[in-house]
C-alpha positions in Angstrom: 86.5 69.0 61.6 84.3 66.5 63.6 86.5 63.2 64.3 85.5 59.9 63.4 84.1 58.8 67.2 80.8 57.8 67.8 80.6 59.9 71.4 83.4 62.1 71.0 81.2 65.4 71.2 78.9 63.5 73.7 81.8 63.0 75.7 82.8 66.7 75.5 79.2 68.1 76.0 78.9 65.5 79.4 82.0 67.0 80.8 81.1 70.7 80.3 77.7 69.9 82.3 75.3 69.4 79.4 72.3 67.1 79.9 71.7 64.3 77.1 68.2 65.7 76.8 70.2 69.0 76.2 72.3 67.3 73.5 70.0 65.6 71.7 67.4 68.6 71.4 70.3 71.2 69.6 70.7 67.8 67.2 74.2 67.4 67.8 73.7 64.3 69.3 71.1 61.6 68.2 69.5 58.7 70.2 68.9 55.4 68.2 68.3 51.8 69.4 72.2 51.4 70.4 71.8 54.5 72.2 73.6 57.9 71.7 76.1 59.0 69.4 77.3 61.8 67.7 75.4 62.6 64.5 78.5 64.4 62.7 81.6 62.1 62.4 84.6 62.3 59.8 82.9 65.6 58.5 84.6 69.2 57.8 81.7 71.5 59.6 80.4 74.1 58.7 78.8 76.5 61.7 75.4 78.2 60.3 74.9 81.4 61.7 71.6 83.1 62.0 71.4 87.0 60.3 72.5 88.5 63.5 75.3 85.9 63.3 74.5 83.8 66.3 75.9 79.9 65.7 72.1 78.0 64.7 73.1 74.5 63.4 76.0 73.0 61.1 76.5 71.2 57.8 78.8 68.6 57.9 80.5 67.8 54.6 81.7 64.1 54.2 85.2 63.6 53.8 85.2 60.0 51.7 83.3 58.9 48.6 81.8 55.8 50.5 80.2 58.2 53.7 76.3 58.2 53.3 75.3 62.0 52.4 77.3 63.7 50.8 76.0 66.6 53.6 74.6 65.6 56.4 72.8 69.0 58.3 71.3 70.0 62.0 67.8 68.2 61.9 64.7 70.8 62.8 65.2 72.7 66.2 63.8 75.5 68.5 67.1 77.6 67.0 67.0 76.3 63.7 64.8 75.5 60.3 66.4 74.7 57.5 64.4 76.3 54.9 64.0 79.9 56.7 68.2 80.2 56.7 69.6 81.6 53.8 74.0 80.8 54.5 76.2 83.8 55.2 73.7 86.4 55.0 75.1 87.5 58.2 78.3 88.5 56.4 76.9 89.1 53.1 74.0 91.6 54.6 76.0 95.2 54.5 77.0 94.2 50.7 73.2 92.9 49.6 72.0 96.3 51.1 74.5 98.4 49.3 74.0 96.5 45.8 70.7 96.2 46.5 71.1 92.8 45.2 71.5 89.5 46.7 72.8 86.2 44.3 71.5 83.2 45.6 73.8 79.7 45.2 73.4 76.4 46.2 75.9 75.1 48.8 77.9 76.3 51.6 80.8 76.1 50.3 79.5 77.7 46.8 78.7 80.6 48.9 82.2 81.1 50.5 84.1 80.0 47.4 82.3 82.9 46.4 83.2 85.3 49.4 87.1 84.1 48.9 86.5 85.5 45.5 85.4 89.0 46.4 81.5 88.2 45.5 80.5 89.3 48.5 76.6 89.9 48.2 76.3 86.1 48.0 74.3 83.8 50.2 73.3 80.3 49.7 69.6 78.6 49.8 71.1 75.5 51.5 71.1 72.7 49.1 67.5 73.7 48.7 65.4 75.2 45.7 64.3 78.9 47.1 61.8 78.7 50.1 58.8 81.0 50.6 60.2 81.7 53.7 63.9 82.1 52.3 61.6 84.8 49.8 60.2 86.3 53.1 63.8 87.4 54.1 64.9 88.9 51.1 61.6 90.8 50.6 62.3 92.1 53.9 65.5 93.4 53.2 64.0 95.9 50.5 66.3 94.9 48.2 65.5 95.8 44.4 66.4 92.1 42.4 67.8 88.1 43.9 69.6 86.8 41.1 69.1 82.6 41.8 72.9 80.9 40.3 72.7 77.3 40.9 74.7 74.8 39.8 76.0 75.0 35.9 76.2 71.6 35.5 74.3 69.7 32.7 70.9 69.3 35.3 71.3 73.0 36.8 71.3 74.0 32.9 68.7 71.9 32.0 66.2 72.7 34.6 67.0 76.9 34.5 63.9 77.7 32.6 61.7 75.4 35.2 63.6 77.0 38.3 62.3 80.1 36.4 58.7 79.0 36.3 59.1 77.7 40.6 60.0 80.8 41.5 57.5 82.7 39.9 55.0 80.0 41.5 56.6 81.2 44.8 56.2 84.8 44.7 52.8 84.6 43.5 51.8 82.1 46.9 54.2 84.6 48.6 51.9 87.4 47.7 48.5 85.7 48.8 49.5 84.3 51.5 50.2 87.7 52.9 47.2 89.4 51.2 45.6 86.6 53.2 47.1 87.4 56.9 46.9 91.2 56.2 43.2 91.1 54.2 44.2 93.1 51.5 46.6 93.8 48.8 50.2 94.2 49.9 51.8 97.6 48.8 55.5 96.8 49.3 57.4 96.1 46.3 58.6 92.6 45.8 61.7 91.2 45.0 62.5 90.8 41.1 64.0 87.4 40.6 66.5 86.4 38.1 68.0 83.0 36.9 71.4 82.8 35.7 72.8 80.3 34.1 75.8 79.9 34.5 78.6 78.3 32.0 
């Protein structure tokens, strides 16, 4: 939990010898015309971890109905870009290679709901549609199909068949991109992608 005070984590990074350049750059603090304050306050946090399980960035989920963003995330860093992190892959890696199978949900906290319930090849696209790069990473772990599972509310439902279309989109400018870099055809099998819709 990150406490509702505008410099509590600034106060906390000062002490332990951080510089405020040092702050600001891993996006935990922000610098605005009234100067710096922290960027997550009154938020449960949520530590993103890289796929070797190193601590990247955080979510923050708002705990009121009148916070702006529902979810407020890391900006951009050197450790950390949003759409080239899939959530808990780290823990979900041994499972996805096992199953050879990965199921990719929306949120966070869709992903460890998830995990609590013993779905344990689960990872989540970040609040995101499926990135090329998010594509890259699962193509690199060999794995046979991604099954995408967003939302099943009455939008997710709705817009299943055009997710569908999307990601085909995506692996086809996955596939010439890297024909492009390589100047040829790529012989490693892709990833076969699914949409579920769920009830």
């Amino acid at each position: 939990y990150a406490p509702e005070l505008r410099d509590g984590l600034l106060g906390y990074l000062r002490k332990n010898g951080f510089s405020e350049d040092e702050a600001v750059t891993s996006g935990l603090i922000v610098r605005n015309e009234r100067g710096l304050i922290d960027r997550f306050r009154d938020r449960i946090m949520i530590p993103l971890r890289d796929r070797k399980g190193r601590i990247v960035a955080f979510a923050g989920r708002a705990m009121r109905a009148d916070q702006p963003g529902k979810y407020v995330n890391s900006p951009q860093t050197p450790l950390f870009t949003k759409s080239g992190l899939l959530f808990a892959l780290d823990v979900a890696l041994p499972s996805i290679r096992r199953k050879g199978e990965a199921v990719i949900v929306e949120g966070q906290l869709d992903a460890i709901s998830c995990h609590q319930a013993g779905f344990d090849n689960v990872v989540a696209s970040m609040g995101t549609a499926l990135t090329e790069d998010q594509y890259g990473i699962l193509r690199q772990l060999k794995i046979e199909r991604a099954v995408v599972a967003f939302d099943g509310d009455a939008a997710g439902t709705a817009s299943a068949e055009k997710r569908g279309r999307d990601l085909v989109h995506l692996m086809q400018h996955f596939a010439a991109t890297l024909a492009n870099r390589s100047g040829g055809v790529s012989t490693t099998r892709e990833v076969r992608l699914y949409v579920a819709v769920l009830p």
